[in-house]
Every structure is written in C-alpha cells, then in structure tokens.
Backbone as numpy.savetxt, mean C-alpha at the origin, in Angstrom:
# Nx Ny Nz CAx CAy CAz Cx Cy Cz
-9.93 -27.55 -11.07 -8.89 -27.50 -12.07 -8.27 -26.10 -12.14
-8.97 -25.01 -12.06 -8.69 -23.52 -12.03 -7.87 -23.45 -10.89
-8.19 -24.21 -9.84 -7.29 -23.83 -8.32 -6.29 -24.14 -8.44
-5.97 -25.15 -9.23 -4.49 -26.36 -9.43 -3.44 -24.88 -10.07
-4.25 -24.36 -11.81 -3.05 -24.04 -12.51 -2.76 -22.50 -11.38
-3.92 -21.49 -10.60 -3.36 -20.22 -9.96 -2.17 -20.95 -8.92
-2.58 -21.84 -8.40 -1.66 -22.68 -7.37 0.12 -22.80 -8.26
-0.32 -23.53 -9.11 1.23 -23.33 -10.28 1.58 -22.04 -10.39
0.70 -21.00 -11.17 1.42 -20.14 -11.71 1.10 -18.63 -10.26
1.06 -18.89 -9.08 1.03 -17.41 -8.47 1.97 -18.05 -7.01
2.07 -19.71 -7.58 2.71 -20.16 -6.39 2.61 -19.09 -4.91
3.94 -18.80 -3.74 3.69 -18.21 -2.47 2.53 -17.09 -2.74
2.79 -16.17 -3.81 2.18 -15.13 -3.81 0.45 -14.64 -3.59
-0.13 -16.36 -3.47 -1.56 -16.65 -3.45 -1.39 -16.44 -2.21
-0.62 -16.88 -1.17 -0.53 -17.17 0.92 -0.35 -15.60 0.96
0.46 -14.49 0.26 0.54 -13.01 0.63 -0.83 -12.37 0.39
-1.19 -12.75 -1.07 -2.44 -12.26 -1.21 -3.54 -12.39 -0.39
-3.84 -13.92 -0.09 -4.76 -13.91 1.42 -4.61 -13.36 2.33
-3.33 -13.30 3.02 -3.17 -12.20 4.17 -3.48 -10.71 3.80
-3.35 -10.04 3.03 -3.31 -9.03 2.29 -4.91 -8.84 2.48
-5.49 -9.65 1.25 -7.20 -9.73 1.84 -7.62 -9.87 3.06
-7.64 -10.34 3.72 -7.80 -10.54 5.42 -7.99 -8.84 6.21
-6.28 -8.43 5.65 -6.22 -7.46 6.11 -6.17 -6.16 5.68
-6.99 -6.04 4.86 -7.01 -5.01 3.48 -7.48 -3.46 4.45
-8.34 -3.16 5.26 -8.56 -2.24 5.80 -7.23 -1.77 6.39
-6.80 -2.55 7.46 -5.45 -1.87 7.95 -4.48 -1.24 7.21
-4.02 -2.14 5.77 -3.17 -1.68 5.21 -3.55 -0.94 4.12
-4.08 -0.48 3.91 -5.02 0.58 2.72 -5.12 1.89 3.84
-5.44 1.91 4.71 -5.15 3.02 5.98 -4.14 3.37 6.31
-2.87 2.34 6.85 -1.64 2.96 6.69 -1.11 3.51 5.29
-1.67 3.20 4.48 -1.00 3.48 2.97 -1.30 5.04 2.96
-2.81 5.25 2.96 -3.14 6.40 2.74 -2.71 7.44 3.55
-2.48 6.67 4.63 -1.97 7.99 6.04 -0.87 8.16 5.53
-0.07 7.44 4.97 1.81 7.83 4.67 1.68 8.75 3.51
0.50 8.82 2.70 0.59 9.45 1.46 0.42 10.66 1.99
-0.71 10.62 2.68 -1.36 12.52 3.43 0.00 12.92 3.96
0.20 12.12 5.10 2.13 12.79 6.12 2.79 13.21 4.92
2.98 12.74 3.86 4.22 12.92 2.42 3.56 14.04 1.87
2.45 14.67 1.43 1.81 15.30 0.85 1.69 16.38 1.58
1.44 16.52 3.28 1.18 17.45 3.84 2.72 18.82 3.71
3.99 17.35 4.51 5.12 17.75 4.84 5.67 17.93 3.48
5.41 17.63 2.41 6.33 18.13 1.29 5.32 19.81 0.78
4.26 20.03 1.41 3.90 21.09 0.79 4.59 22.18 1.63
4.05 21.93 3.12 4.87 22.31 4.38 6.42 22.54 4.04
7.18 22.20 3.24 8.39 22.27 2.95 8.49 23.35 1.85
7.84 23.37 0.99 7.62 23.91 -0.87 7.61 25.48 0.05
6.48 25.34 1.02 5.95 27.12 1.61 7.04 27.44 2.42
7.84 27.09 3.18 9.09 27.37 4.26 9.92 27.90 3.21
10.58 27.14 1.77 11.07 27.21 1.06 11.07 28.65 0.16
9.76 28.96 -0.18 9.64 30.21 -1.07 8.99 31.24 -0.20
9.07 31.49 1.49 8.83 32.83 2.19 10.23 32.81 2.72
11.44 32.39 2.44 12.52 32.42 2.90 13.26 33.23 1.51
C-alpha cells in the first residue's frame, strides 16, 4: 500500500532516484571533484588578483 501512494506522489522521480542510487559513488565523486576545481581555481584567482 506504501509503494502504491510514493508511486502517486514521486511519480518519474522514483526511476531518477534509483538510477541515482545505483550510481551514487560516481556521482558524489564528480560532484566533489567540481567543488575542489571551483575552490582551488577561485582561490588561484583571489591570489593572482591581490599580488597584481
């Protein structure tokens, strides 16, 4: 009965979420790598910025 109403109320978004779970390592890794590249290169930027 619980499966019926998430099935109603998360409709497609249950089929993303499984893939999502499936593949939770990969994309939790790319996530974090884009945050470090953003974090590195915006500090990398801040220091170019104020020895100029």
């Amino acid at each position: 009965m619980m499966d019926s109403f998430l099935d109603f109320m998360l409709g497609p978004f249950r089929v993303i979420s499984a893939f999502y779970f499936d593949h939770q390592l990969i994309f939790n890794t790319i996530i974090i790598g884009l945050a470090v590249y953003k974090l590195y290169t915006s500090t990398k930027n801040r220091e170019n910025k104020s020895a100029s």
